[in-house]
C-alpha positions in Angstrom: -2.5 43.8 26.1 -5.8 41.8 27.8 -6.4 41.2 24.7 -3.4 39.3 23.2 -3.5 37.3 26.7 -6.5 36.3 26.0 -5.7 34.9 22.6 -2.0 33.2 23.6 -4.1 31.5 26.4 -6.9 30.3 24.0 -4.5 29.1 21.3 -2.3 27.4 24.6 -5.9 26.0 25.6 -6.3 24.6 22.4 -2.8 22.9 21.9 -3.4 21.3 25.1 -6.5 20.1 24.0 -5.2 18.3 20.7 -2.1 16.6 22.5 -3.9 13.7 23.6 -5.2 13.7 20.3 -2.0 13.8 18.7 -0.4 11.5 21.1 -3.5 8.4 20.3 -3.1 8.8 16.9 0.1 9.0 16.4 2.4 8.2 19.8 0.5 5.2 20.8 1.7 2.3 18.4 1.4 -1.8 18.1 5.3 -2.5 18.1 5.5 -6.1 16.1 9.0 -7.9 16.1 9.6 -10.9 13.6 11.9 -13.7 14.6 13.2 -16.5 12.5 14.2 -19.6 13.9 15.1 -23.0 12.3 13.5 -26.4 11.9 14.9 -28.6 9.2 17.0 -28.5 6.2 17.4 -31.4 3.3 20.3 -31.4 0.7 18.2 -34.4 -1.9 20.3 -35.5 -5.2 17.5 -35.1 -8.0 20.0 -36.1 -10.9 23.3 -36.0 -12.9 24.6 -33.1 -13.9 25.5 -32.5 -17.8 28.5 -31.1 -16.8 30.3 -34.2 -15.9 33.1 -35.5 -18.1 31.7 -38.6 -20.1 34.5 -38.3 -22.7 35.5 -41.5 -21.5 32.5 -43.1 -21.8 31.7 -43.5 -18.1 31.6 -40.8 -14.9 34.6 -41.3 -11.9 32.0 -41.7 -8.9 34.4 -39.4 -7.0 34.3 -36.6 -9.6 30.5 -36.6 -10.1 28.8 -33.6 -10.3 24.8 -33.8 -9.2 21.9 -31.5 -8.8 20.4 -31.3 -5.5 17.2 -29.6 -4.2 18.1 -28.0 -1.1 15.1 -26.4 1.3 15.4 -25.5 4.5 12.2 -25.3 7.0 11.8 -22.4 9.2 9.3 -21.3 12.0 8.3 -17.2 11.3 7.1 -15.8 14.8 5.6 -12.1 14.5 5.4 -10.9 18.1 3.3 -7.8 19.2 5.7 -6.0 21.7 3.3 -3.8 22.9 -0.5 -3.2 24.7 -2.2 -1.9 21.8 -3.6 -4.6 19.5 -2.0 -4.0 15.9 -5.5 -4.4 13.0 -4.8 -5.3 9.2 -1.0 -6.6 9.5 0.5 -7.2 6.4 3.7 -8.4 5.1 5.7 -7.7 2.4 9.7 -8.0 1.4 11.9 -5.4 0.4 12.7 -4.9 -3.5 16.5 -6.5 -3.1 16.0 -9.0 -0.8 15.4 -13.0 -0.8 12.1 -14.2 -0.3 11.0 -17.2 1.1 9.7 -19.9 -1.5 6.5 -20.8 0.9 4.9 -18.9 3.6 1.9 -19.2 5.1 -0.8 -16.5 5.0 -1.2 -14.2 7.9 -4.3 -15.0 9.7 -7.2 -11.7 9.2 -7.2 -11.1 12.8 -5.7 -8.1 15.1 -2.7 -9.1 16.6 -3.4 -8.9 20.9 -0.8 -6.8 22.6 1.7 -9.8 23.7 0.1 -12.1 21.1 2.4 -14.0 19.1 1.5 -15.6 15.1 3.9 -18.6 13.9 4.1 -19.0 10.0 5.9 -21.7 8.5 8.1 -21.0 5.9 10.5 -23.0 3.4 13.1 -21.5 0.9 14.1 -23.8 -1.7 17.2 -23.3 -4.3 18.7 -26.1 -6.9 22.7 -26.5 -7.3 25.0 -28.1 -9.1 28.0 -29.7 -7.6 30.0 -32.3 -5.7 28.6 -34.5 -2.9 30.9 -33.4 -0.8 30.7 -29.8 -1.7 26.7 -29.2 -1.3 25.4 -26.5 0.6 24.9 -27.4 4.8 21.3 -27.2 5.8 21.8 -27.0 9.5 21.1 -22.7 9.7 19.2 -20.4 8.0 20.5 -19.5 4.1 23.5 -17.3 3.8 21.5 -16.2 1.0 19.1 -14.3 3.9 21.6 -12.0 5.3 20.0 -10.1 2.8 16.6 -10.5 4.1 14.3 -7.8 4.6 10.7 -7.7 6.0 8.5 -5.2 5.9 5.2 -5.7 8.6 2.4 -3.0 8.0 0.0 -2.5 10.5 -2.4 0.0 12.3 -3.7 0.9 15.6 -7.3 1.4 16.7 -6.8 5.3 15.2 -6.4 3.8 11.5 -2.8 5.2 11.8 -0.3 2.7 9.5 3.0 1.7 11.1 5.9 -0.2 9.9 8.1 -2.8 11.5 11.4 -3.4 9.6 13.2 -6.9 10.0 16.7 -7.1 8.4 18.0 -10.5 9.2 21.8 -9.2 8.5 21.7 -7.2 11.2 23.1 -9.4 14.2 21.9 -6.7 17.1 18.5 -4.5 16.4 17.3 -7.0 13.8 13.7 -5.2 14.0 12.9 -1.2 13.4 10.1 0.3 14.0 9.1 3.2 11.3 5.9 5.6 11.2 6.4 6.2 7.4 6.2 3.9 4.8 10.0 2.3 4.2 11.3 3.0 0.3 11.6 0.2 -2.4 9.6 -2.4 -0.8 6.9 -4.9 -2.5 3.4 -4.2 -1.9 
């Protein structure tokens, strides 16, 4: 009976032991938060479309179909919610969703806990269609409710996280994962 004492309270000993182990490696994580936010958006004619009517011989200004370039101009913020500084963040985009056109590069330096990194960004599409029925630049692309960001990261441990932003989503826009997400680029 001493002995199997003995041998619960050395394996409780060293469970007690690993838990602050356990908990640094694993528990203790950078928690980075993307937020999108709008700067500018252009709707520019680059040309007539060959879809107008010219049986006539000539194309009713009213009626005119164009192609525009249209690009919007947005300000990424990656956020570190937490005090652990997160080490080799990198981003990638999830296998169905949009991706912006332009990004800039992340910087190759941890991310401080309550540091913040701004990347600007631009998505750019072409259409074909009326003056008066172009697509409004003034928000962020209804193409980007389908928007999904993948941040990877890793505390001091080596340990990789994952931060999950789905633009769609209008409350918990950001998830925090300790496995890597499914059907995402990179």
């Amino acid at each position: 009976m001493e002995i199997l004492i003995g041998i619960i309270g050395l394996v409780l000993t060293i469970l007690i032991a690993l838990i602050p182990y356990f908990k640094k490696k694993y528990g203790d994580r950078p928690k980075l938060e993307i937020e999108i936010n709008m700067e500018s958006g252009s709707s520019l004619p680059i040309g007539l479309s060959h879809k107008n009517d010219t049986s006539n011989g000539y194309i009713e200004i009213v009626d005119v179909i164009q192609i525009f370039e249209v690009q919007w101009k947005m300000n990424l913020r990656i956020r570190n919610f937490s005090d652990l500084a997160a080490y080799y963040t990198k981003l990638s985009y999830m296998t169905d969703s949009p991706m912006f056109t332009a990004l800039d590069k992340l910087p190759n330096r941890p991310l401080l806990n309550s540091d913040e990194i701004s990347l600007k960004g631009k998505y750019r599409t072409f259409e074909e269609c009326r003056g008066q029925e172009r697509t409004r630049t003034n928000s962020i692309p209804e193409k980007f409710k389908d928007l999904k960001i993948v941040l990877e990261c890793q505390n001091s441990q080596g340990t990789k996280f994952y931060s999950i932003y789905e633009h769609g989503q209008i409350e918990n826009r950001n998830r925090h994962l300790t496995k890597r997400p499914k059907n995402f680029r990179g």
